[in-house]
TIVOTI-751131 format. One record per residue (C-alpha): x, y, z. Coordinates in Angstrom, 3 decimals, padded with zeros to 6 digits. Last residue first. Example, Ala and Ser with C-alpha at 12.3 -4.5 7.8 and 13.67 -1.06 7.14 Angstrom:
BEGIN
c1=013.670&c2=-001.060&c3=007.140
c1=012.300&c2=-004.500&c3=007.800
***
This chain:
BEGIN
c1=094.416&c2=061.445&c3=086.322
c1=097.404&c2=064.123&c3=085.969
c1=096.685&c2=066.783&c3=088.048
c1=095.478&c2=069.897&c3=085.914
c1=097.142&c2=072.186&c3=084.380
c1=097.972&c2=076.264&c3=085.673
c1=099.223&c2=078.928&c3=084.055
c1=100.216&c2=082.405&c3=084.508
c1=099.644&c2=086.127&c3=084.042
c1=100.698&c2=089.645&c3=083.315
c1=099.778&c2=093.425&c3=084.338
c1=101.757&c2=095.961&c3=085.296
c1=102.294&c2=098.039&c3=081.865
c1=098.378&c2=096.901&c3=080.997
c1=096.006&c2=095.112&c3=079.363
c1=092.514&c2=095.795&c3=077.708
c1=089.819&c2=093.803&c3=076.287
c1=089.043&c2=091.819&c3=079.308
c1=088.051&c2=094.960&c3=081.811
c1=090.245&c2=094.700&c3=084.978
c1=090.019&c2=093.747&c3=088.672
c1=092.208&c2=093.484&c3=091.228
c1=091.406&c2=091.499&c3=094.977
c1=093.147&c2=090.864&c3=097.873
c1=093.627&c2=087.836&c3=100.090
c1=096.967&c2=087.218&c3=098.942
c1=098.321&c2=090.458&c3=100.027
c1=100.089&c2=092.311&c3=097.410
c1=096.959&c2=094.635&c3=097.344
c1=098.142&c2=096.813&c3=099.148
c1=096.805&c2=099.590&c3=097.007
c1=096.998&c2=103.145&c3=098.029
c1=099.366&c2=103.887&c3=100.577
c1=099.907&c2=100.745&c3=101.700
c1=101.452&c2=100.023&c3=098.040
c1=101.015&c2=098.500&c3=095.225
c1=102.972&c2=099.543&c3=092.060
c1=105.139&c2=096.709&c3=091.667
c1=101.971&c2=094.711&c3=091.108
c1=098.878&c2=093.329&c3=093.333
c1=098.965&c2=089.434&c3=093.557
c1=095.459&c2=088.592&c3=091.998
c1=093.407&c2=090.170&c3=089.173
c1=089.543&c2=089.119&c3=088.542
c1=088.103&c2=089.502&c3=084.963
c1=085.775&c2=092.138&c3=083.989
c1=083.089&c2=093.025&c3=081.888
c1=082.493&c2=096.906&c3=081.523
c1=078.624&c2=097.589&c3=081.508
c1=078.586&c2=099.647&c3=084.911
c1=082.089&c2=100.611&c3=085.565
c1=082.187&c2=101.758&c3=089.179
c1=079.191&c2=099.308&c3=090.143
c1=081.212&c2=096.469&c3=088.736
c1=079.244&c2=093.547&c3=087.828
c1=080.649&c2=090.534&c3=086.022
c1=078.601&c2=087.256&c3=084.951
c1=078.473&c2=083.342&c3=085.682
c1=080.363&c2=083.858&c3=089.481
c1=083.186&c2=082.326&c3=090.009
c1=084.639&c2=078.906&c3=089.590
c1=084.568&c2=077.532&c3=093.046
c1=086.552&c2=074.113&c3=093.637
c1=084.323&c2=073.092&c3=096.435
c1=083.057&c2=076.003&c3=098.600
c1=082.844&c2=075.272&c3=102.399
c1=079.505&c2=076.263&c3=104.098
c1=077.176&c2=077.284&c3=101.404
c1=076.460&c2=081.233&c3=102.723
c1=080.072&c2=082.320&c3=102.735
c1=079.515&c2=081.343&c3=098.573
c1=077.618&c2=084.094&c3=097.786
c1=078.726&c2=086.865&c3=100.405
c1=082.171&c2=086.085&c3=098.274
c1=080.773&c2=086.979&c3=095.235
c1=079.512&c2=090.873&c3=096.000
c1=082.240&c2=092.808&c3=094.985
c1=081.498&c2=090.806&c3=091.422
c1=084.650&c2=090.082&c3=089.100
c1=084.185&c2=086.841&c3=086.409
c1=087.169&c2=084.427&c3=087.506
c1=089.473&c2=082.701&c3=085.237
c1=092.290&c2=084.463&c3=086.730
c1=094.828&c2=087.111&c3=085.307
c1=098.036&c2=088.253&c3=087.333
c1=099.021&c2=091.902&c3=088.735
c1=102.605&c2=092.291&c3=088.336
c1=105.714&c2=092.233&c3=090.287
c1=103.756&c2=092.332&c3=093.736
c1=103.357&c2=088.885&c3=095.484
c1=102.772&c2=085.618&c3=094.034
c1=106.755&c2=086.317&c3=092.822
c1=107.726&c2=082.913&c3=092.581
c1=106.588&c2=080.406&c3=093.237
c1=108.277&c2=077.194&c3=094.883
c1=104.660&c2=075.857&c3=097.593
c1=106.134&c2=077.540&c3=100.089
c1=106.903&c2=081.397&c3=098.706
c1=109.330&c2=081.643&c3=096.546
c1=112.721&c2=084.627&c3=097.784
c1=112.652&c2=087.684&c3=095.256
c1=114.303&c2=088.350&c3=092.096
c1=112.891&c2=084.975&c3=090.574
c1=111.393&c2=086.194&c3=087.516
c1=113.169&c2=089.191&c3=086.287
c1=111.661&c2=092.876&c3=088.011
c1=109.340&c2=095.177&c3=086.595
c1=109.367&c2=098.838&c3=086.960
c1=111.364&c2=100.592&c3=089.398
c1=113.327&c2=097.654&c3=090.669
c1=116.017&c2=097.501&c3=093.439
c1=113.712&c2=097.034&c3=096.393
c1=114.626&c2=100.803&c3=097.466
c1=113.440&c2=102.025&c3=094.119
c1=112.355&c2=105.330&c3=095.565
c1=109.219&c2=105.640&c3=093.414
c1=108.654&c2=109.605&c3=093.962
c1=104.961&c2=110.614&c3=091.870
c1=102.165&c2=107.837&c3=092.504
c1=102.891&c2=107.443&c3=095.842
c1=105.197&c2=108.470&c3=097.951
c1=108.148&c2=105.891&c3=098.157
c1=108.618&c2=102.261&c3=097.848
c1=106.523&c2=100.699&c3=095.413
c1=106.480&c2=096.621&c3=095.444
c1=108.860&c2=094.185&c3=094.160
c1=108.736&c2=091.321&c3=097.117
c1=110.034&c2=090.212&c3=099.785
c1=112.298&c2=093.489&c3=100.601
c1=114.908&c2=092.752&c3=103.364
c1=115.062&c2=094.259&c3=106.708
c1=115.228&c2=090.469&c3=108.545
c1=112.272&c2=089.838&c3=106.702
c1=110.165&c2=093.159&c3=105.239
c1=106.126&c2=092.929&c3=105.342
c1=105.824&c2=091.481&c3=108.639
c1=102.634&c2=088.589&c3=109.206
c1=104.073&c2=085.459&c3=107.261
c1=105.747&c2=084.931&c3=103.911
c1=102.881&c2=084.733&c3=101.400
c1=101.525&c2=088.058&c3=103.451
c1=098.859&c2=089.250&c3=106.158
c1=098.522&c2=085.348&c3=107.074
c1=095.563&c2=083.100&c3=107.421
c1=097.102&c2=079.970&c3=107.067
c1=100.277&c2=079.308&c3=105.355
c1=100.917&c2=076.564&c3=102.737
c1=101.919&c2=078.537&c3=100.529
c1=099.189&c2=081.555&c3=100.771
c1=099.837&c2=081.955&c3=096.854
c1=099.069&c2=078.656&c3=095.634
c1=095.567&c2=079.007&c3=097.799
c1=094.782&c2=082.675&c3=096.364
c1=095.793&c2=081.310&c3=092.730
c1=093.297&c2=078.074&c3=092.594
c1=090.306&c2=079.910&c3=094.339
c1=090.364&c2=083.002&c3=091.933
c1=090.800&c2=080.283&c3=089.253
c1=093.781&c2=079.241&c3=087.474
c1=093.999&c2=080.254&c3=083.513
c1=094.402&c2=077.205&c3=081.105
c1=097.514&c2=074.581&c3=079.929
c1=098.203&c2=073.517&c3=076.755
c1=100.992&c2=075.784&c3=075.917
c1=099.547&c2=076.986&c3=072.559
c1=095.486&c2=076.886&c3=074.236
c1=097.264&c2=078.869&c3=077.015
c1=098.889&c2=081.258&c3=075.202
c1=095.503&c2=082.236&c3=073.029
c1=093.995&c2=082.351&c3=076.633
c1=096.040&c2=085.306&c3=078.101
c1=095.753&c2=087.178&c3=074.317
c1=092.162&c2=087.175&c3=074.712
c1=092.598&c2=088.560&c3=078.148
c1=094.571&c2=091.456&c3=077.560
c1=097.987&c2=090.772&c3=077.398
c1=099.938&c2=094.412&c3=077.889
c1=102.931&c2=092.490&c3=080.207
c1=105.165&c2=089.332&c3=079.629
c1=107.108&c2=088.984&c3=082.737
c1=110.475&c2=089.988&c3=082.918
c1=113.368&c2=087.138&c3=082.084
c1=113.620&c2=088.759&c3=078.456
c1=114.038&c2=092.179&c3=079.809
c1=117.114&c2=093.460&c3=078.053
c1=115.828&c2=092.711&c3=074.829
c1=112.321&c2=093.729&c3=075.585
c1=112.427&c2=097.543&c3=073.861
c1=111.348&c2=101.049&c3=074.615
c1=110.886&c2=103.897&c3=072.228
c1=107.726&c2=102.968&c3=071.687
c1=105.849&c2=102.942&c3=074.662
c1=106.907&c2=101.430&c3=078.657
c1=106.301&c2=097.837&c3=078.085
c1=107.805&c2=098.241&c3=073.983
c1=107.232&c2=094.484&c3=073.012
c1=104.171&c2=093.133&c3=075.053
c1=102.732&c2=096.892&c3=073.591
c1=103.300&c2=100.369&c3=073.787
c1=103.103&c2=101.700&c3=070.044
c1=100.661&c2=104.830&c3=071.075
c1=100.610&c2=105.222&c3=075.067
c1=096.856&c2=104.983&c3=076.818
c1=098.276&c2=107.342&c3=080.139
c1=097.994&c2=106.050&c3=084.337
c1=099.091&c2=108.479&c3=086.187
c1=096.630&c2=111.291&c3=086.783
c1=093.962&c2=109.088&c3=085.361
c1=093.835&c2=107.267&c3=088.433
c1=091.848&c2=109.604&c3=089.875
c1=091.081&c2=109.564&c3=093.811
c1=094.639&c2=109.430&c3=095.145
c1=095.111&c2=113.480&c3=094.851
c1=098.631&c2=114.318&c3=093.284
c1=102.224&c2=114.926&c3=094.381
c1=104.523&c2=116.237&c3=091.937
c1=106.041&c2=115.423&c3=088.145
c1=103.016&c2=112.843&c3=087.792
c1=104.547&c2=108.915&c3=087.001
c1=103.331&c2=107.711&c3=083.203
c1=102.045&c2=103.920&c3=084.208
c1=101.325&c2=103.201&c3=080.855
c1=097.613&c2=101.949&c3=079.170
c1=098.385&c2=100.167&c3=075.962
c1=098.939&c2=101.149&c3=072.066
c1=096.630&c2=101.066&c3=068.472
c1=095.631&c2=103.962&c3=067.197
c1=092.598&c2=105.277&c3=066.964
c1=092.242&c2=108.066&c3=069.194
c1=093.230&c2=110.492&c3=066.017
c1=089.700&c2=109.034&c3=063.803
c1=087.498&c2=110.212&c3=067.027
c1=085.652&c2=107.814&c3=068.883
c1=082.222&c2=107.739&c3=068.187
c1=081.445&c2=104.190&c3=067.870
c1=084.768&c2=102.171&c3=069.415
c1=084.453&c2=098.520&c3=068.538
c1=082.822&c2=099.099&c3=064.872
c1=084.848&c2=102.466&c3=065.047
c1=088.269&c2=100.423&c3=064.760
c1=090.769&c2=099.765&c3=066.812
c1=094.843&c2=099.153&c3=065.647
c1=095.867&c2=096.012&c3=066.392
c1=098.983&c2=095.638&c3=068.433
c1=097.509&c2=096.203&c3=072.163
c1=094.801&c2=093.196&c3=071.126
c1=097.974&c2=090.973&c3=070.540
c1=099.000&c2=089.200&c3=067.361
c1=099.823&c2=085.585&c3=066.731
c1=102.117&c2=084.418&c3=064.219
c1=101.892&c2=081.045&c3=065.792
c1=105.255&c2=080.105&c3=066.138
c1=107.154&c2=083.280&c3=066.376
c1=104.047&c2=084.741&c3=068.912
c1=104.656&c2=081.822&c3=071.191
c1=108.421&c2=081.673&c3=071.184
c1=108.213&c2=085.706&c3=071.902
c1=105.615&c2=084.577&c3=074.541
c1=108.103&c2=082.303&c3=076.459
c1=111.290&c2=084.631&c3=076.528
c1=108.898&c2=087.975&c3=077.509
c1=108.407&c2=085.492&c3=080.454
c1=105.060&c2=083.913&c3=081.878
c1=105.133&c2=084.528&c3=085.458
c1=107.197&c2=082.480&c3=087.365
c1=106.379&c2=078.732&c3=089.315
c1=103.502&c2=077.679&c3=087.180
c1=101.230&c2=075.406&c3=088.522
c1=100.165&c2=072.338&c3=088.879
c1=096.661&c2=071.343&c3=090.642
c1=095.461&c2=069.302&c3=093.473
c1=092.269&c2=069.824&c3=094.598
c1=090.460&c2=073.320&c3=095.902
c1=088.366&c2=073.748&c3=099.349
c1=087.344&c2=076.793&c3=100.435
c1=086.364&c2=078.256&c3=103.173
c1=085.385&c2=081.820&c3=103.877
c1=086.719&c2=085.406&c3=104.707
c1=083.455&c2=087.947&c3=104.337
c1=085.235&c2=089.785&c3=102.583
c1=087.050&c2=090.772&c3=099.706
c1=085.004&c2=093.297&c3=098.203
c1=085.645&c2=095.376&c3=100.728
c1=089.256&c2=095.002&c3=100.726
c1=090.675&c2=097.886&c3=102.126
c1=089.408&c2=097.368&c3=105.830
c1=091.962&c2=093.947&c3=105.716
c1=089.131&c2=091.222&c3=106.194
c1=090.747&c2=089.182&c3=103.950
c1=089.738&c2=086.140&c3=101.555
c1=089.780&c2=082.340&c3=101.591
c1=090.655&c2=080.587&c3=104.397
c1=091.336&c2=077.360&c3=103.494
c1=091.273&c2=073.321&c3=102.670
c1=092.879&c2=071.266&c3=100.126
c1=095.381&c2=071.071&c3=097.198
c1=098.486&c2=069.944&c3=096.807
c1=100.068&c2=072.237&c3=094.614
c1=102.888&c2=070.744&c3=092.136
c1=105.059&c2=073.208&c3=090.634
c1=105.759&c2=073.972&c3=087.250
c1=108.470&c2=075.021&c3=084.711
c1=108.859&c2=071.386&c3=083.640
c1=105.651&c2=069.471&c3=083.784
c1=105.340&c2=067.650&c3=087.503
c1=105.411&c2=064.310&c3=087.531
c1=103.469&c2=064.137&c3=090.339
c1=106.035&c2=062.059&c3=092.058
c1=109.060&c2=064.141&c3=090.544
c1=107.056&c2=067.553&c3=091.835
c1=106.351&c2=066.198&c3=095.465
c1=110.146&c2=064.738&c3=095.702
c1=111.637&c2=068.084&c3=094.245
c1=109.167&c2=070.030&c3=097.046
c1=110.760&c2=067.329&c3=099.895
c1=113.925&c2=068.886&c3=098.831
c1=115.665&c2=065.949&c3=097.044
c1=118.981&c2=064.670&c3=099.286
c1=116.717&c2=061.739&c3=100.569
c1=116.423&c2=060.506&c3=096.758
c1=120.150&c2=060.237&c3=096.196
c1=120.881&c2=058.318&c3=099.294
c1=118.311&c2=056.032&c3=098.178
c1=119.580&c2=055.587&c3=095.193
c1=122.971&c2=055.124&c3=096.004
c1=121.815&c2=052.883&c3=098.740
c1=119.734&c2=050.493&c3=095.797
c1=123.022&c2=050.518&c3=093.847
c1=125.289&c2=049.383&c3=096.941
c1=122.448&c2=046.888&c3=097.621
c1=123.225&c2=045.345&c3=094.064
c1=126.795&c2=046.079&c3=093.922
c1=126.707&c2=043.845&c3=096.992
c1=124.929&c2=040.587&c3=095.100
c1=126.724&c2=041.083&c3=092.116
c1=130.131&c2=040.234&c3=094.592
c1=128.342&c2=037.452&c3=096.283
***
């Protein structure tokens, strides 16, 4: 009699124990979610935005993705240091170029370094980027803002200057691979449909920043009213449904995806897309001949006033060779068959 009550004591324990999981903690232990990652369900949405912005992001379709994991941060300085000291690896910002790769350029310009976000000392016109944005000699994943600057204060920041060699380098060490367009839009939405942001339809909450975005008049007065004038550690800002973190602003992320303004005509045509991979080759009309790979989440430099493109029907872009001071990634693996 006595076993026999320890025994349904045990099993009440248990159950008592499960019921206090978060039903996301349930999802992830029954998936058997990978540690670091969350488990997305999967299924039906509207994919895209018809925000006057995003040209290339319309017409607003459906989609249909399965069940995938995914990381909930960005990849951390922490992570790819334990990369790089196991592999030895080197990134395309830390190898100098040569004139095979860069015919014509002068002997001086080859050096190797990353494109900086170098704010103008006063107000500038919003139609050349090249008023802010600088190629900095010895910035790399190590030195974010050139080489005076260091990482060892920044260790829970996302990883930033991977182009998109290094991206998949990672990925084959970690064993997982890049998400697609599809994959990050619907992790990002949460679970919500149709909204302006991965928290609903009003940019702050109760007054409160929701994510690390620019404050301020763009490019030249960042106001730093979020807290962060660069980028901010993982997990500064409230997760969105699904447990990620930071699907909005922080730093632009990396997908799978070849870039075409013209992709989502494409598939609006098919009725709902299943698992849609992108296109098979990139056109940009502003950079004819420049391959590039689809960003998503916009960066701590987005704003309304020139890029908004923290909402997760947006759309970034960016050539494959080259990386940035606001640009990172993460992961994804597949369900478990």
């Amino acid at each position: 009699m006595k076993r026999r009550f320890l025994y349904v004591m045990a099993i009440v324990v248990i159950v008592i124990g499960i019921a206090a999981w978060s039903g996301r903690d349930r999802l992830e232990w029954f998936h058997g979610a990978p540690d670091g990652m969350a488990w997305i369900p999967g299924g039906e949405f509207w994919m895209g935005s018809d925000f006057p912005m995003f040209r290339d992001a319309r017409p607003v379709h459906l989609v249909h993705v399965d069940g995938f994991f995914m990381d909930k941060t960005e990849v951390r300085n922490e992570e790819f240091e334990r990369f790089v000291k196991a592999t030895g690896y080197v990134t395309v910002a830390e190898r100098v170029p040569t004139l095979e790769e860069f015919p014509g350029a002068p002997p001086e310009n080859l050096v190797a370094g990353s494109v900086v976000f170098v704010p103008p000392s006063a107000p500038v016109p919003l139609n050349n980027h090249f008023r802010w944005w600088s190629y900095v000699h010895g910035a790399d994943w190590r030195h974010p803002q050139g080489p005076e600057s260091g990482i060892s204060d920044r260790m829970e920041h996302p990883v930033v200057h991977v182009a998109y060699e290094d991206v998949l380098a990672f990925a084959a060490w970690a064993g997982k691979r890049l998400p697609t367009e599809a994959e990050w839009e619907f992790a990002a939405r949460g679970g919500l449909e149709r909204k302006a942001y991965i928290w609903g339809d009003d940019f702050e909450t109760g007054g409160n920043a929701m994510a690390n975005t620019f404050q301020g008049h763009f490019p030249d007065q960042n106001t730093n009213q979020d807290g962060y004038e660069t980028t901010a550690p993982v997990r500064s800002f409230p997760p969105n449904g699904y447990g990620l973190y930071d699907m909005a602003g922080n730093v632009w992320e990396w997908t799978s995806d070849w870039y075409r303004p013209d992709y989502y005509g494409s598939l609006a045509v098919s009725g709902v897309s299943r698992n849609p991979g992108g296109p098979s080759d990139s056109v940009d009309p502003s950079e004819p001949g420049v391959p590039k790979k689809v960003h998503k989440g916009g960066s701590f430099l987005c704003t309304d006033q020139y890029c908004a493109r923290y909402m997760p029907g947006g759309r970034g872009k960016g050539a494959t060779d080259t990386g940035t001071s606001h640009l990172g990634f993460r992961l994804v693996k597949d369900a478990n068959p």
